[in-house]
C-alpha positions in Angstrom: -13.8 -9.3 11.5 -12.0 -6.5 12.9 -7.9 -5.8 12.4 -6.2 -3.4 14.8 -9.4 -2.2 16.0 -11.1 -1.4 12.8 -13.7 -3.3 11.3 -13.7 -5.3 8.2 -16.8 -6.6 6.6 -15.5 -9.3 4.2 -17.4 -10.8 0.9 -16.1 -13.4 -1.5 -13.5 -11.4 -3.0 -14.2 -7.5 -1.3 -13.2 -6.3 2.2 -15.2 -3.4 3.2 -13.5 -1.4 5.9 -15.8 0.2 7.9 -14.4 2.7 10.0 -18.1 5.1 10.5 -20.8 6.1 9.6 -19.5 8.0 6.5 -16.4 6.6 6.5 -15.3 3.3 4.9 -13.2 2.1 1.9 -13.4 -0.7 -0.6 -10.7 -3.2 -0.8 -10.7 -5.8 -3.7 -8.2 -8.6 -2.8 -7.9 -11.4 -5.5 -8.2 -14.5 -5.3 -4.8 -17.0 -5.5 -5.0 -19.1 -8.9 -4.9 -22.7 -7.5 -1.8 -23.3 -10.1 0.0 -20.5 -8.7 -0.1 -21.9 -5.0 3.1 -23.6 -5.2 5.8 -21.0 -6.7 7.6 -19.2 -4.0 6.3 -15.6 -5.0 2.4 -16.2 -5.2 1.1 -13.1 -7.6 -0.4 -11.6 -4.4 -2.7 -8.3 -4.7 -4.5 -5.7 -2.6 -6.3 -2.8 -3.8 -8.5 -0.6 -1.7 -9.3 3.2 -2.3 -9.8 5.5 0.8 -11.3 9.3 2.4 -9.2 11.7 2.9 -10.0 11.9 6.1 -6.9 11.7 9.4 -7.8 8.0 9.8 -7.2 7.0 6.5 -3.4 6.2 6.0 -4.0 3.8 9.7 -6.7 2.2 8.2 -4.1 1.2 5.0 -1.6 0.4 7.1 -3.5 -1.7 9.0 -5.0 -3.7 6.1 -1.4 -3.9 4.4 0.1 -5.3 7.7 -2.8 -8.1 8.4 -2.5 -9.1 4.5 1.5 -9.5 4.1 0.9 -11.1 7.8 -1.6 -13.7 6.2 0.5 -14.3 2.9 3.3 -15.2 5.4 5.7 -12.9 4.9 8.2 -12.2 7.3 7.9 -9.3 10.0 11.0 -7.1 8.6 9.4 -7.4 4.8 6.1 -6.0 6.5 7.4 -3.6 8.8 9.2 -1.4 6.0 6.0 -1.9 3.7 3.7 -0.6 6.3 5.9 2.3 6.9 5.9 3.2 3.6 1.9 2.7 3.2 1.6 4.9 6.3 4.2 7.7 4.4 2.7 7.5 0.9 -0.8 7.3 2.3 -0.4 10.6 4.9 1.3 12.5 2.1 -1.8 12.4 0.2 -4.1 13.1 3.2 -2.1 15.8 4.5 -0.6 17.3 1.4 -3.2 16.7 -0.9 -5.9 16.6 0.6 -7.1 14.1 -1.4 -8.8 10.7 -1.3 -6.3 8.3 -2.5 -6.0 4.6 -3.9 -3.7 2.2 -2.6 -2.4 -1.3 -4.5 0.1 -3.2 -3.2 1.8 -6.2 -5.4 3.7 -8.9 -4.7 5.3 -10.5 -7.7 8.6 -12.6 -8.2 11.0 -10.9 -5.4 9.6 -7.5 -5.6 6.6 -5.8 -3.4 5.3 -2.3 -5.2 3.5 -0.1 -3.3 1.7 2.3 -4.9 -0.9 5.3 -3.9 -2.5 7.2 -6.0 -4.2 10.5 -5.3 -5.8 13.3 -7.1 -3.7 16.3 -6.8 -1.1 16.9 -9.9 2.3 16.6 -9.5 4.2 19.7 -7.9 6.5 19.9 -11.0 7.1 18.3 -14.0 10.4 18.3 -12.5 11.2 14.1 -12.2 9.4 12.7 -9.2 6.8 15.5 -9.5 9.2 17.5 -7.8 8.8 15.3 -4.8 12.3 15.1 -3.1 13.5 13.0 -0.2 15.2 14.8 2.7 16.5 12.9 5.8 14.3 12.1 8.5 11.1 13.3 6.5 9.0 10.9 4.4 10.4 10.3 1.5 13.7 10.4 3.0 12.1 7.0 4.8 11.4 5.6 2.0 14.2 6.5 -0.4 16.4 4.7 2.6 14.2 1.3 2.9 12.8 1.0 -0.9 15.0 -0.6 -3.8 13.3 2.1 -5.7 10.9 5.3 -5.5 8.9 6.9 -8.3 5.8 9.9 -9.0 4.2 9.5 -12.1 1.7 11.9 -13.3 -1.9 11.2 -14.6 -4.7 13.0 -16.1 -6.4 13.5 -13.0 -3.3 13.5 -9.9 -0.2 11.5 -9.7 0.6 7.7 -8.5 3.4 7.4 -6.2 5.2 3.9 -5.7 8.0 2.0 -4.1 9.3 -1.1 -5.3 10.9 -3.3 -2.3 13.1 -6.7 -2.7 11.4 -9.6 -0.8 11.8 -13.3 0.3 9.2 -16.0 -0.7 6.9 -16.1 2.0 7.6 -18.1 5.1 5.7 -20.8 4.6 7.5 -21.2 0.8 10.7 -21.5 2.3 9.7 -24.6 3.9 
């Protein structure tokens, strides 16, 4: 199957993106309890862990964008998450330099977005010292997310934004 010009091998429950040679990620998307199927904000997940290689935060958006797309959600919800996939997922590329872990959530009205990566914090300043500044990154996101946080762990730091959302579209009927 291929999304946006990259490839995706699927199994039962695993997407494999398959970008290279070298280069893929695994994605574990699971699957929708039958008894859940009919409340308006299905417990939705995607997880998938990534190089840190240029490609990388594309290939997450990507993946984001076809799965809110087949959950039905509607194109504004999915346009803010897959710019802050593309932001979160870049800073840890770019910044540092780091392979990183994505997981997005949809649960009751609230998508979180999270990306972990395995560079510490730059403080222990809140937010790791991260800050928002107009027109840059995390200015984005600070404008389009309810909410915006950097927690630290052993081994790096998980940034995540929390979003309001609608029941997907085909809820609403």
């Amino acid at each position: 199957m291929y999304i946006g010009g990259t490839q995706l091998a699927v199994g039962a429950s695993d997407i494999a993106v398959v970008a290279g040679e070298h280069d893929s990620a695994l994605i574990h998307e699971p699957a929708v309890d039958a008894q859940t199927s009919c409340d308006p904000y299905p417990h939705t997940g995607l997880h998938a862990s990534f190089p840190a290689q240029p490609d990388a935060p594309g290939q997450a958006r990507r993946l984001v964008v076809a799965a809110l797309q087949r959950w039905g959600y509607e194109d504004v919800l999915v346009g803010d998450v897959a710019l802050i996939v593309s932001e979160l997922a870049s800073n840890a590329v770019r910044h540092a330099a780091s392979p990183f872990a994505l997981v997005v959530r949809v649960e009751d009205a609230i998508v979180n977005v999270s990306v972990r990566d395995y560079t510490p914090p730059l403080a222990t300043a809140p937010n790791g010292g991260l800050t928002s500044r107009p027109l840059h990154g995390l200015g984005l996101i600070d404008a389009i997310a309810a909410r915006w946080e950097v927690m630290a762990t052993p081994d790096g730091k998980v940034v995540s934004a929390q979003l309001p959302c609608h029941a997907p579209v085909d809820a609403q009927r």
